[in-house]
C-alpha atoms as a printed R data frame, in Angstrom:
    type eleno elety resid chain resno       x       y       z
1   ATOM     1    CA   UNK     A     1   0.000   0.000   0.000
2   ATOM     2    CA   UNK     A     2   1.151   3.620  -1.087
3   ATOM     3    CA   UNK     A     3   1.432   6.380   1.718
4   ATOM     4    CA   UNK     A     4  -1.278   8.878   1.677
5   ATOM     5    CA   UNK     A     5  -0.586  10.891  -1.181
6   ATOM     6    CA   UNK     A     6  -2.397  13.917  -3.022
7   ATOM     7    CA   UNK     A     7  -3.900  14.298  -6.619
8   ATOM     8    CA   UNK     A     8  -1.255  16.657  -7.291
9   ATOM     9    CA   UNK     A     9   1.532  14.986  -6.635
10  ATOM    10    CA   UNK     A    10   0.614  12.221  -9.005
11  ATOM    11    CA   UNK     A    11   0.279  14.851 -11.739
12  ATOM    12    CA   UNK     A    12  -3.369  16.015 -11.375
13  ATOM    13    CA   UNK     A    13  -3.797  19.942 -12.615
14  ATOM    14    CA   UNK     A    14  -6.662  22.002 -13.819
15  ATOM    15    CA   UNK     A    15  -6.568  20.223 -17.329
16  ATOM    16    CA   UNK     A    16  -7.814  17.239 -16.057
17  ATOM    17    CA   UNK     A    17  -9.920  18.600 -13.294
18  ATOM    18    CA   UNK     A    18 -12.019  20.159 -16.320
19  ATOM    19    CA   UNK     A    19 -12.150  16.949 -18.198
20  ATOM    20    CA   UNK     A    20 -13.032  15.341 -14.253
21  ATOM    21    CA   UNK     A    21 -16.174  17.409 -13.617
22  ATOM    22    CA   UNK     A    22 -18.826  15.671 -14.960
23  ATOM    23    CA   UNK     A    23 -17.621  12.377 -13.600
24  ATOM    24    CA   UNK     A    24 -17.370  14.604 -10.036
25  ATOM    25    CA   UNK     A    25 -21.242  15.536 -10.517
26  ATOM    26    CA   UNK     A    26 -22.102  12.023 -10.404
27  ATOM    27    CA   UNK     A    27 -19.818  11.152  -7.117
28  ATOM    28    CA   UNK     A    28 -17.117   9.668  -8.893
29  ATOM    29    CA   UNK     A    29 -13.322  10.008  -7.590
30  ATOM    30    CA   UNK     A    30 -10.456  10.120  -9.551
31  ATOM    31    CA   UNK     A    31  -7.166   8.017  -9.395
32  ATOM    32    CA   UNK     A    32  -4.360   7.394 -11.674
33  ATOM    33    CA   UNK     A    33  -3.209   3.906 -13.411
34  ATOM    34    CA   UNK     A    34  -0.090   3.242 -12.284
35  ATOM    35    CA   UNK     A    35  -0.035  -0.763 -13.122
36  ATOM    36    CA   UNK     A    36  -1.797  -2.942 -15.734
37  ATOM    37    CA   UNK     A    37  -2.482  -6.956 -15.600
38  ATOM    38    CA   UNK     A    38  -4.052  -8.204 -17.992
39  ATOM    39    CA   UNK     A    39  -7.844  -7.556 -17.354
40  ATOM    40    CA   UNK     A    40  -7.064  -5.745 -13.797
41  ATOM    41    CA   UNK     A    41  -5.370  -1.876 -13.195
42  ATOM    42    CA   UNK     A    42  -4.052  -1.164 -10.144
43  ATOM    43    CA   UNK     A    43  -5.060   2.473  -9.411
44  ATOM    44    CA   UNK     A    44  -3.603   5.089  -7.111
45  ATOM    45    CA   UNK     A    45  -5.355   8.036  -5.216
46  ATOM    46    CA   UNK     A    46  -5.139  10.125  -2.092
47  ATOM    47    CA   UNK     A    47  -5.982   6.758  -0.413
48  ATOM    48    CA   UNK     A    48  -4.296   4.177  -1.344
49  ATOM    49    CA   UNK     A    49  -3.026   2.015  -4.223
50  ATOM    50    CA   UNK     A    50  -6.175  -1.191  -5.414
51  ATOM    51    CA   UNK     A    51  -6.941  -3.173  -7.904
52  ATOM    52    CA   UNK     A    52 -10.044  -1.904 -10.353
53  ATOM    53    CA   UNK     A    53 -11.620  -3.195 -12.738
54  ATOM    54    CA   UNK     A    54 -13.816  -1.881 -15.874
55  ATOM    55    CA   UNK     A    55 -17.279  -1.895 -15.672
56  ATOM    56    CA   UNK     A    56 -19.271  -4.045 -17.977
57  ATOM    57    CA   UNK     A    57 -20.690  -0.705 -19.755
58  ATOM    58    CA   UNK     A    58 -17.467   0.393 -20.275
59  ATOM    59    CA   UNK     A    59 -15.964  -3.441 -21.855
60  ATOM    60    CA   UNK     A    60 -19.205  -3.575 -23.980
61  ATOM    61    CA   UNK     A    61 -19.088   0.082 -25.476
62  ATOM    62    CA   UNK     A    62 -14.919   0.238 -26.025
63  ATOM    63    CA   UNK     A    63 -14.755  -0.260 -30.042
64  ATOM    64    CA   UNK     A    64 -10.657  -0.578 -29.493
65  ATOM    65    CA   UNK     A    65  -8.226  -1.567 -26.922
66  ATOM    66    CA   UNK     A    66  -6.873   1.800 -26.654
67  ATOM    67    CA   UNK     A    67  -9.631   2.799 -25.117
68  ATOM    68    CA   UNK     A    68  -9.198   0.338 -21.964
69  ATOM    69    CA   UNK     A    69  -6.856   1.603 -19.329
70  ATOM    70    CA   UNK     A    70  -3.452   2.275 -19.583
71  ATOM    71    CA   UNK     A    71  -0.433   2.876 -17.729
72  ATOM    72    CA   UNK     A    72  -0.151   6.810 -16.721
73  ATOM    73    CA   UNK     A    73  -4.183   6.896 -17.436
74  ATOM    74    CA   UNK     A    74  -6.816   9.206 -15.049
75  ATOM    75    CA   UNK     A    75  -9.778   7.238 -14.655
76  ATOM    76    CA   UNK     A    76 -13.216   8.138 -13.015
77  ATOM    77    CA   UNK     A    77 -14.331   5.206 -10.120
78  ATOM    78    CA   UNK     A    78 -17.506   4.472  -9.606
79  ATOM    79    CA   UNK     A    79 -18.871   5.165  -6.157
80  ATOM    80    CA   UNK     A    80 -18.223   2.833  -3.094
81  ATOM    81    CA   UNK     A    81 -20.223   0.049  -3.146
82  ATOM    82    CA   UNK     A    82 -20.426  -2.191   0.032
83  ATOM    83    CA   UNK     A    83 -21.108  -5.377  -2.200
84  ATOM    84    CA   UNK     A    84 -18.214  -5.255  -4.107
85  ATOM    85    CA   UNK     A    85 -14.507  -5.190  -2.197
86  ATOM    86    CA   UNK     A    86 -12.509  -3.666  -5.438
87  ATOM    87    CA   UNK     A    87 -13.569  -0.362  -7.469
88  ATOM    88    CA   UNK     A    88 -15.104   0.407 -10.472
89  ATOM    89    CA   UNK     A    89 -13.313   1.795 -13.902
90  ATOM    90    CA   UNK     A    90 -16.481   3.888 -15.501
91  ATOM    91    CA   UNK     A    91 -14.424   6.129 -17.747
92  ATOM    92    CA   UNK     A    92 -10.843   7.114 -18.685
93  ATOM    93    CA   UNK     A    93 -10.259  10.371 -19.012
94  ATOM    94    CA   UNK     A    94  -9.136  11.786 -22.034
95  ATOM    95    CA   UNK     A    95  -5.151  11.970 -22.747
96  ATOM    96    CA   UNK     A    96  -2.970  14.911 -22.766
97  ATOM    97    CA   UNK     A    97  -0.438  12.838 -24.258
98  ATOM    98    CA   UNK     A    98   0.124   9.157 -25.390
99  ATOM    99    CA   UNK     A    99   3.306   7.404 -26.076
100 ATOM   100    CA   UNK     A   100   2.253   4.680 -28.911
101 ATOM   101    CA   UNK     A   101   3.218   1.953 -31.095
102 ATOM   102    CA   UNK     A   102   1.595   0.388 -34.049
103 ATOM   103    CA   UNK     A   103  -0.324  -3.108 -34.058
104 ATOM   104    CA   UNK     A   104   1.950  -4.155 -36.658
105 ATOM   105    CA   UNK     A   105   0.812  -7.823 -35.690
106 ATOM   106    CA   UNK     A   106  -2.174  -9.481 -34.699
107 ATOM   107    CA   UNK     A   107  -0.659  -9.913 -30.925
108 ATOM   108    CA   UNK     A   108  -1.113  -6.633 -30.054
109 ATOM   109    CA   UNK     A   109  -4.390  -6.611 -31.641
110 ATOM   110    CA   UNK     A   110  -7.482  -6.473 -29.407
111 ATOM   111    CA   UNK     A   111  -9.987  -9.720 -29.518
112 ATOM   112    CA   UNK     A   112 -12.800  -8.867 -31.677
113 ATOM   113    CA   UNK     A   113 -11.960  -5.243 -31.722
114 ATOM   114    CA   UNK     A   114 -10.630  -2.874 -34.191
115 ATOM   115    CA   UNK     A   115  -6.998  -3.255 -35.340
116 ATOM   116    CA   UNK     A   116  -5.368  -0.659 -33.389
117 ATOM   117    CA   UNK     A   117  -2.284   1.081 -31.738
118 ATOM   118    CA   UNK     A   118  -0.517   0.287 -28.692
119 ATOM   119    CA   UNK     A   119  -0.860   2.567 -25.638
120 ATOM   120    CA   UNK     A   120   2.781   1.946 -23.870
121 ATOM   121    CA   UNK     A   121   2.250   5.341 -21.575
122 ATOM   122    CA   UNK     A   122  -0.669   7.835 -21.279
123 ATOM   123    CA   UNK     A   123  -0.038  11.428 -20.640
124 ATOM   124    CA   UNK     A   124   3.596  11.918 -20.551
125 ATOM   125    CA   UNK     A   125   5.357  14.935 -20.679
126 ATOM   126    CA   UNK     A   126   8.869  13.658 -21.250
127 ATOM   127    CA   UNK     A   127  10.453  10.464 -23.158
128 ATOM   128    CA   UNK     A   128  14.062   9.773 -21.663
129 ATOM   129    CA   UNK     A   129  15.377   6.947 -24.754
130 ATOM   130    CA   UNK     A   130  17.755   5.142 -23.017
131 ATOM   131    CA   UNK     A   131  20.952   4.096 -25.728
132 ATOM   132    CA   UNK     A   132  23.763   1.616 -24.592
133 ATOM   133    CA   UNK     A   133  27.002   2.598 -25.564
134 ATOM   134    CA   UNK     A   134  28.159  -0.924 -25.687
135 ATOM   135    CA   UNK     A   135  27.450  -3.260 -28.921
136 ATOM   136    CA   UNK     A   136  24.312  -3.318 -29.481
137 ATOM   137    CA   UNK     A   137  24.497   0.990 -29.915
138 ATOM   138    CA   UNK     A   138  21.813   1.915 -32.828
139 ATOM   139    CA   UNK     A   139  21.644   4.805 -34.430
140 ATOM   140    CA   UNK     A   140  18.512   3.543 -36.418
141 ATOM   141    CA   UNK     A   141  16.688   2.785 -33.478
142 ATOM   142    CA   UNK     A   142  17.458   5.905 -31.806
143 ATOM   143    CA   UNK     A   143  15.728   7.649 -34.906
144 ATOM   144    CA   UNK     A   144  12.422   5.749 -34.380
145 ATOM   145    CA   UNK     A   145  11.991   6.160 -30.824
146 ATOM   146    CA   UNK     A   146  12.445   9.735 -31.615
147 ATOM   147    CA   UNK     A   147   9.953   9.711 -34.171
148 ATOM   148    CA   UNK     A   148   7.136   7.869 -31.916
149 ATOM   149    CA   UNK     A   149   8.336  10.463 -28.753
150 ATOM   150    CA   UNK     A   150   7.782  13.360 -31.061
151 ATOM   151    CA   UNK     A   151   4.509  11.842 -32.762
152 ATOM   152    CA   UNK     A   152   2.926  11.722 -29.092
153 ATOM   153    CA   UNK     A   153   3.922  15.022 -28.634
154 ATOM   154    CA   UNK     A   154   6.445  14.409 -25.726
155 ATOM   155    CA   UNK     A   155   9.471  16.445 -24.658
156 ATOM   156    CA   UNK     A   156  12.410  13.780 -25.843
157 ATOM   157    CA   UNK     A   157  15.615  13.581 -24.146
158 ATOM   158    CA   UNK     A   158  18.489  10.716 -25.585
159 ATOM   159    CA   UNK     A   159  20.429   9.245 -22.597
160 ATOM   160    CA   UNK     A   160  23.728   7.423 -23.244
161 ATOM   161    CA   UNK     A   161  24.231   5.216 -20.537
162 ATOM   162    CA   UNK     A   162  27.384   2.730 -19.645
163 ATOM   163    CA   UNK     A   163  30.188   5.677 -20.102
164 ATOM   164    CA   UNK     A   164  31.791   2.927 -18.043
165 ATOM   165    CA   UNK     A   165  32.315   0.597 -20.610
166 ATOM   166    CA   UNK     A   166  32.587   2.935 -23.483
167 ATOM   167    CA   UNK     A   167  35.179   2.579 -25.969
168 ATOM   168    CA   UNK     A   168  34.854   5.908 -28.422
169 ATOM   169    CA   UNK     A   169  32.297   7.764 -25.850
170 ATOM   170    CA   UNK     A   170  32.486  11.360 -27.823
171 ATOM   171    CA   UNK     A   171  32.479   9.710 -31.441
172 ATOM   172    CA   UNK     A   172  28.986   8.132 -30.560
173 ATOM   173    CA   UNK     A   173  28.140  11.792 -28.849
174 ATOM   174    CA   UNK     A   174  28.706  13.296 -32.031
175 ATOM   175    CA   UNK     A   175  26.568  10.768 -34.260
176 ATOM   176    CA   UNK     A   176  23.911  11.063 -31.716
177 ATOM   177    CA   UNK     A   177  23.740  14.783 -31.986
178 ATOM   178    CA   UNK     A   178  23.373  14.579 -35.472
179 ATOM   179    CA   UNK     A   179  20.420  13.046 -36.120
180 ATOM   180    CA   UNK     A   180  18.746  14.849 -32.636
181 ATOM   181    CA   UNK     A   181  19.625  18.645 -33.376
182 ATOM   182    CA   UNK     A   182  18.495  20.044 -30.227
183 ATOM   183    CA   UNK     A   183  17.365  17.699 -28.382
184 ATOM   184    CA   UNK     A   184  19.227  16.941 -24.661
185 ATOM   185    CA   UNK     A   185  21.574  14.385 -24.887
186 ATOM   186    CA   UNK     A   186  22.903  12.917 -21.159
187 ATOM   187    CA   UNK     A   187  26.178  10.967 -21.190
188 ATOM   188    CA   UNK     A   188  25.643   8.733 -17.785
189 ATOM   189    CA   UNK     A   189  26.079   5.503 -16.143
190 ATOM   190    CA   UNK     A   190  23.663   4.274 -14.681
191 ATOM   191    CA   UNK     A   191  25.722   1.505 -12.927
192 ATOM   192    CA   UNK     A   192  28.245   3.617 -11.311
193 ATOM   193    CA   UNK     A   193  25.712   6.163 -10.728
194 ATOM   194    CA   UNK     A   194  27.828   9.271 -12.923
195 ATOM   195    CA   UNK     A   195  26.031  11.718 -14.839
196 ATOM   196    CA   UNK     A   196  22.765  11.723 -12.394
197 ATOM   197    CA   UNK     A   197  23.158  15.693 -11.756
198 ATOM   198    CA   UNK     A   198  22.020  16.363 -15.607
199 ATOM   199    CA   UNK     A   199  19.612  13.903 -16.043
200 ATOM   200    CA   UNK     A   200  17.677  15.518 -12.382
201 ATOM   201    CA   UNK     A   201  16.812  18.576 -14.544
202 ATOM   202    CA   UNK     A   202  14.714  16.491 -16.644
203 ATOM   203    CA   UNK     A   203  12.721  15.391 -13.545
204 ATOM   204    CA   UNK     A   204  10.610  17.869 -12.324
205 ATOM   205    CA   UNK     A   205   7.748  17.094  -9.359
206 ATOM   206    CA   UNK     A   206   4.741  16.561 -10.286
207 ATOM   207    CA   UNK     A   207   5.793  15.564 -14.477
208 ATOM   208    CA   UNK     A   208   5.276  12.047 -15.675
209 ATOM   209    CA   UNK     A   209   8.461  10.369 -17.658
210 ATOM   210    CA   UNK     A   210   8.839   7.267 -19.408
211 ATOM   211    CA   UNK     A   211  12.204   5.511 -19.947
212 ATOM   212    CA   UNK     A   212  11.799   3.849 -23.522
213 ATOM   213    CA   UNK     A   213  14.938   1.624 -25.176
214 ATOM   214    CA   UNK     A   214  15.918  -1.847 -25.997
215 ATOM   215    CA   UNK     A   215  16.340  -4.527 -23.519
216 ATOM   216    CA   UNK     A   216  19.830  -4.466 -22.400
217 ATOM   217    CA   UNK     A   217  20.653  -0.916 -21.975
218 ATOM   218    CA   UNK     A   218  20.510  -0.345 -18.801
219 ATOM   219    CA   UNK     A   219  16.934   1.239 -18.041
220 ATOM   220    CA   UNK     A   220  16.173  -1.235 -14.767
221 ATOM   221    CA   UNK     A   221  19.124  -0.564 -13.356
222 ATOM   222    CA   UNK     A   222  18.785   3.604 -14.266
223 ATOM   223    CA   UNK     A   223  14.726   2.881 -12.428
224 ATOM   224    CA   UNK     A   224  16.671   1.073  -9.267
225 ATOM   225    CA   UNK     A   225  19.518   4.128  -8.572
226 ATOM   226    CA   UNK     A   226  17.028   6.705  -9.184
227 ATOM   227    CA   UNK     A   227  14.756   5.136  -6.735
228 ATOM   228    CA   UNK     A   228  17.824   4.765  -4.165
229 ATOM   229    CA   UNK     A   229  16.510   1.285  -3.903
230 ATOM   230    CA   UNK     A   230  16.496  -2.325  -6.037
231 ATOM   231    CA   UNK     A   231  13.249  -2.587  -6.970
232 ATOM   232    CA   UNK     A   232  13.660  -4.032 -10.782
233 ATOM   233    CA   UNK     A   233  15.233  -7.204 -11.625
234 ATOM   234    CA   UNK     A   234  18.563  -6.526 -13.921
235 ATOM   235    CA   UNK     A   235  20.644  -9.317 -15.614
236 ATOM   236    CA   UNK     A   236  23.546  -9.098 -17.593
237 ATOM   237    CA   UNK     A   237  23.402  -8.492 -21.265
238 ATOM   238    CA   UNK     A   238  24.798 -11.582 -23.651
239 ATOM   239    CA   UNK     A   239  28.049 -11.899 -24.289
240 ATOM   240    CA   UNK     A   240  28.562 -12.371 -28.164
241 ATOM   241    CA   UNK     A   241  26.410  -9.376 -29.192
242 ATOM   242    CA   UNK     A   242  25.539  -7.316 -26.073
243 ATOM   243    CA   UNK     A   243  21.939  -7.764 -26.458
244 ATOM   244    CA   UNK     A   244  19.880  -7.798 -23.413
245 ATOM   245    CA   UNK     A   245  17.163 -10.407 -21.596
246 ATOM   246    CA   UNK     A   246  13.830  -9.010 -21.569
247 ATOM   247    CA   UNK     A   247  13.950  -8.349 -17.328
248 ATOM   248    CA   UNK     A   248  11.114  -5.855 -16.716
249 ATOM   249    CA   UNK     A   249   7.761  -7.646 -18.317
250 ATOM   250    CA   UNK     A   250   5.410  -4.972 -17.459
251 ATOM   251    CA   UNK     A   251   4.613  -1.240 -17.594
252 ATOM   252    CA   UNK     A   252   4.698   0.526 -14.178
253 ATOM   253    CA   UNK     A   253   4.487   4.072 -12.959
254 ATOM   254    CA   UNK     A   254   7.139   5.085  -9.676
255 ATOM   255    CA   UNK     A   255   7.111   7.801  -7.660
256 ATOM   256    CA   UNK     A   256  11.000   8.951  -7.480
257 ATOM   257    CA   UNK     A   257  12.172  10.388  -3.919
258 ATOM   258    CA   UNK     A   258  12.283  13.760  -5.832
259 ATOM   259    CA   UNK     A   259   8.354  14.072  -6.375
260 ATOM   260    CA   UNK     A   260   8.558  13.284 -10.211
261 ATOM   261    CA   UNK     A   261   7.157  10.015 -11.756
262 ATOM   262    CA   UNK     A   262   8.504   7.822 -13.917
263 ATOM   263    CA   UNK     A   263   7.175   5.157 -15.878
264 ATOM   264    CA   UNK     A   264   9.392   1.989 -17.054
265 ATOM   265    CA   UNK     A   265   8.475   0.095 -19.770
266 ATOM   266    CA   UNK     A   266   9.798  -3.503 -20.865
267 ATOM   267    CA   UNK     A   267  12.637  -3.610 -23.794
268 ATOM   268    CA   UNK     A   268  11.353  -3.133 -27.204
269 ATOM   269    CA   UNK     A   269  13.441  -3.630 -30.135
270 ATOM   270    CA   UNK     A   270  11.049  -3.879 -33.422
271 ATOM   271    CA   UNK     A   271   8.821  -0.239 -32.867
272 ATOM   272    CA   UNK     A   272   6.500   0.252 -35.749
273 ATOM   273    CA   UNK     A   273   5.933   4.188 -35.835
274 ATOM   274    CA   UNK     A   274   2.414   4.994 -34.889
275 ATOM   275    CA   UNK     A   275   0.965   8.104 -35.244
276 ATOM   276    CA   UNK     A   276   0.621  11.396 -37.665
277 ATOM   277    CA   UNK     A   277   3.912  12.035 -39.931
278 ATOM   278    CA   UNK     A   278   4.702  14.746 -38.039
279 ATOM   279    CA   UNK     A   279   6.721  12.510 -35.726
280 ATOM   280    CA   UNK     A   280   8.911  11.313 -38.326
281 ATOM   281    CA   UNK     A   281   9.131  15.252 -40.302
282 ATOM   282    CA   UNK     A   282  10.709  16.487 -36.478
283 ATOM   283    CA   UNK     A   283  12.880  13.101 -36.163
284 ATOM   284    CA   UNK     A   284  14.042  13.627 -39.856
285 ATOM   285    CA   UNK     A   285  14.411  17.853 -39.548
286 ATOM   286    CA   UNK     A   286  17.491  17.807 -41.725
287 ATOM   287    CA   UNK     A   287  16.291  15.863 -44.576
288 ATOM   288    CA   UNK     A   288  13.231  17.708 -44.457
289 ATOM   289    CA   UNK     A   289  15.527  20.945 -44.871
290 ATOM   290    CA   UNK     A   290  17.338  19.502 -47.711
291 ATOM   291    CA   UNK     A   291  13.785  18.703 -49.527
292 ATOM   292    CA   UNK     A   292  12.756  21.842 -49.805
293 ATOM   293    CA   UNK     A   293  15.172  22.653 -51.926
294 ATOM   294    CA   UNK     A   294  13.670  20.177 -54.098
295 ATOM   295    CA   UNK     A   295  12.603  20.716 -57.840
296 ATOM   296    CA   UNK     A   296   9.342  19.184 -57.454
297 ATOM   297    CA   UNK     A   297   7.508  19.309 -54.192
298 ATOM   298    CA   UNK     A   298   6.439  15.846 -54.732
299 ATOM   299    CA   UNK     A   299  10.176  14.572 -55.085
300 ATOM   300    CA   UNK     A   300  10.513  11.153 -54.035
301 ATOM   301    CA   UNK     A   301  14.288  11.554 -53.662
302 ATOM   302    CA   UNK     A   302  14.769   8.520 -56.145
303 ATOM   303    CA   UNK     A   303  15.471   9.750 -59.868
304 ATOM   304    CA   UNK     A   304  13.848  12.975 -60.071
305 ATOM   305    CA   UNK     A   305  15.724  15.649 -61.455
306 ATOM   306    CA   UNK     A   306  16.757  18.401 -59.378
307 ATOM   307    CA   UNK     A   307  16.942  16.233 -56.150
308 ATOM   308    CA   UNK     A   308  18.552  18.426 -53.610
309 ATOM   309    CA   UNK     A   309  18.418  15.452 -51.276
310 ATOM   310    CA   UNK     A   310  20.742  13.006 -53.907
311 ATOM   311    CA   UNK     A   311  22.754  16.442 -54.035
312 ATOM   312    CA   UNK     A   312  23.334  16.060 -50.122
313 ATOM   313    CA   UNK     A   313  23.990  12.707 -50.287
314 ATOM   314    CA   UNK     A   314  26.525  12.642 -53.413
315 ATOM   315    CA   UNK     A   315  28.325  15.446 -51.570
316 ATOM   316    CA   UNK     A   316  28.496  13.979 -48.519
317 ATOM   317    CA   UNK     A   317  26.293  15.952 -46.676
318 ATOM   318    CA   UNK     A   318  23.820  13.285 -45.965
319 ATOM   319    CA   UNK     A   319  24.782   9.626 -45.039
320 ATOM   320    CA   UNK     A   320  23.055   7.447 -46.852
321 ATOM   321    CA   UNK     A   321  22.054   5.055 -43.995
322 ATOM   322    CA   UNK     A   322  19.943   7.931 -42.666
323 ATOM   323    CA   UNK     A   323  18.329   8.436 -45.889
324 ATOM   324    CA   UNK     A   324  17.159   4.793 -46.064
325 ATOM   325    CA   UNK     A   325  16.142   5.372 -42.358
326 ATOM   326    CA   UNK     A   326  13.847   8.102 -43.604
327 ATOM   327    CA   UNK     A   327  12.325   6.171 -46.134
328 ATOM   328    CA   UNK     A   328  11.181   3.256 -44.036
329 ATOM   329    CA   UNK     A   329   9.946   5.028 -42.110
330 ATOM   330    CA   UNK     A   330   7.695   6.781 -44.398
331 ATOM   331    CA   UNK     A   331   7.133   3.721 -46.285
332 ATOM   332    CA   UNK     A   332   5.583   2.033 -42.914
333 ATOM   333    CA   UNK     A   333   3.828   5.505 -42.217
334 ATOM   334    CA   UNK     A   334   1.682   5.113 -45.636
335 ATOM   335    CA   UNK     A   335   0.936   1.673 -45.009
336 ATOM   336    CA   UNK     A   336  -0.555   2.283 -41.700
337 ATOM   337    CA   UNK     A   337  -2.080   4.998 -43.103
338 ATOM   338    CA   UNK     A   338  -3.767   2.636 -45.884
339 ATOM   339    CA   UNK     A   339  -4.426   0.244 -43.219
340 ATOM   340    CA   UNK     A   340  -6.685   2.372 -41.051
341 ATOM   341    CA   UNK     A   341  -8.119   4.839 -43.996
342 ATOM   342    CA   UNK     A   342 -11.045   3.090 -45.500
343 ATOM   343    CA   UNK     A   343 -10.669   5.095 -48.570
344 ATOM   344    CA   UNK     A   344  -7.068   5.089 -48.671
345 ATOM   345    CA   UNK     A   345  -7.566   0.830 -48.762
346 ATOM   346    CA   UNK     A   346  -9.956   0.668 -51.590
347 ATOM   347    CA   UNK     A   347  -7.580   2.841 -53.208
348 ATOM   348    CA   UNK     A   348  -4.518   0.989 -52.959
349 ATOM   349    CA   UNK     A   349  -6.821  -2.266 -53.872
350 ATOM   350    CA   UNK     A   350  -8.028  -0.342 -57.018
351 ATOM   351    CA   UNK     A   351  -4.368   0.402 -57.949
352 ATOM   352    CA   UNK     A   352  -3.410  -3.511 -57.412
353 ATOM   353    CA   UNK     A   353  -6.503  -5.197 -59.417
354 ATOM   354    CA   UNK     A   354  -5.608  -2.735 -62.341
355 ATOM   355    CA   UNK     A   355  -1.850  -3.219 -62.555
356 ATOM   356    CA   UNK     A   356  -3.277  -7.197 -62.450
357 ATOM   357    CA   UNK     A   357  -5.337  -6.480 -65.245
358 ATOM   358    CA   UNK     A   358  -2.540  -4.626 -67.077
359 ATOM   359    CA   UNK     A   359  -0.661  -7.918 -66.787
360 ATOM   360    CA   UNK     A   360  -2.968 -10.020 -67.616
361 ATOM   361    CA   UNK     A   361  -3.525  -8.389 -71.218
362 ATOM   362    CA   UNK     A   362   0.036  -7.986 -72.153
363 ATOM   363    CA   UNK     A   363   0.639 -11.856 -71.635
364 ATOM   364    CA   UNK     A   364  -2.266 -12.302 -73.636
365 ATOM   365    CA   UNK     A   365  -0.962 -10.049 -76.612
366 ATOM   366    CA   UNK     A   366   2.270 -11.417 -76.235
367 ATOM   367    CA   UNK     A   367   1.392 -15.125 -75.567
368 ATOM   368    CA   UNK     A   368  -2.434 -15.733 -76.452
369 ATOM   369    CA   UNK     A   369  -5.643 -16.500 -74.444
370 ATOM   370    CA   UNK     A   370  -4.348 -20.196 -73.854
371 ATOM   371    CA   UNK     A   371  -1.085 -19.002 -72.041
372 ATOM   372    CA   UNK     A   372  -3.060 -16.140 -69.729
């Protein structure tokens, strides 16, 4: 059980006061989500921390599993009932923010519901992506984390952790900076507890952060010295490519000795983008520059003349790795897009049954009916 805590201190302000009041009028109470298992969300309020569940309205009426409870949520509770021992989930409040992934795969697709995203953290307000400087160091991955932070509309801010084991520490700096103009980068390890004075700054009372990364780079053990306490499991990553063993297996918000929260999150290392294309425009600022410098507006960067993006890259201004970066990115942002756009679908169908038909009449000019 939590000690008696306030509203406030678990992030509650005026935004979501307004969005509480007609849940108040009713004699509803609010409390946070600060665990999720499986059908069951352990809430906190000024109280105390229980397990709730959601009503039967509220199962029956969600069209998606984004709508059910998520880690970071506000949720309205029902009013005491003396026939029931745990409390009632009637609503969630809407989101300021949502950190997301895409339902690439039918596993993270709700039962009978509509394909949809991934809620990993509800109304953040800062992303610390955790990168370890050992191995298994990404600059890829680093790009799409930043896309999805910037997507949901969260503060990002890219820590390096195990300086300790670090063999070209300000080379990796460098590249990291590159492809995050202006966003915080923290050189730290967590291990040894270094670098803790810079990353504090980010952690202000009151703010909700989520550590995202891969499993292996160190974000249990970052969770455990920030708490002053072990209160993650941590194992050692594997020897012949540094990769880590998935340790944390679920999504759980902490209250840090300082007053700011902090949500951990287990290891992810395939992230489908979810989200507008915004995410990926801010992640990708410098090719975006070069495009507009573009010819033709709607310059796919392949063969069209006047490419000032092929310009960049021929005169090494642009590596080509982040390039390719860019356009997978995009590639898997129009497919979701097609995916979840009626319209967009029976487009994309249209375009596939006529370049079948197209087909199907040149082998029959070239080869007759009989070899169709």
């Amino acid at each position: 059980m939590a000690e008696q805590t306030t509203l406030a201190a678990l992030g509650w302000d005026g935004w979501f006061a307004r969005a509480f009041e007609e849940h108040r009028r009713l004699g509803r109470t609010a409390a946070r989500v600060i665990a999720v298992h499986k059908d069951t969300a352990i809430v906190r309020d000024e109280v105390s921390d229980r397990s709730a569940f959601v009503s039967g309205r509220f199962r029956h009426e969600a069209l998606a599993s984004s709508e059910f409870p998520a880690v970071g949520d506000w949720v309205a509770l029902e009013p005491s009932d003396a026939t029931t021992s745990d409390p009632v989930i009637a609503a969630v409040l809407p989101r300021r923010s949502a950190i997301r992934r895409s339902a690439g795969d039918a596993s993270r697709r709700g039962g009978g519901r509509l394909a949809d995203d991934q809620v990993m953290a509800a109304n953040v307000d800062v992303a610390l992506i955790v990168a370890g400087l050992d191995a298994d160091f990404n600059l890829r991955r680093l790009e799409r984390y930043l896309a999805v932070a910037w997507a949901s509309e969260v503060t990002p801010v890219l820590i390096l952790n195990k300086t300790d084991i670090a063999d070209d520490l300000e080379g990796r700096r460098i590249a990291v900076e590159a492809i995050a103009p202006g966003v915080p980068v923290i050189s730290m390890s967590a291990r040894e507890g270094t670098g803790l004075e810079t990353l504090h700054g980010h952690l202000r009372p009151g703010q909700t952060t989520v550590v995202l990364g891969s499993s292996g780079v160190g974000k249990s053990t970052l969770l455990n010295t920030l708490l002053g306490e072990r209160r993650q499991a941590t194992r050692e990553v594997r020897g012949d490519d540094a990769r880590g063993r998935h340790t944390t297996t679920h999504r759980e918000l902490f209250a840090l000795p300082g007053g700011a929260l902090l949500i951990d999150t287990p290891g992810i290392r395939s992230l489908e983008v979810a989200g507008a294309d915004e995410g990926v425009r801010a992640a990708f600022d410098d090719v975006e520059q070069l495009a507009l410098g573009c010819r033709f507006t709607d310059c796919g960067h392949e063969s069209e003349p006047g490419c000032a993006v092929r310009l960049a890259l021929l005169e090494g201004r642009l590596e080509r790795a982040r390039l390719e970066a860019f356009r997978k990115l995009g590639r898997e942002l129009a497919h979701q897009t097609r995916r979840e756009d009626p319209v967009a679908a029976a487009e994309e169908r249209r375009r596939w049954k006529q370049i079948h038909k197209a087909v199907g009449r040149q082998m029959v000019d070239k080869y007759g009916e009989e070899r169709r």
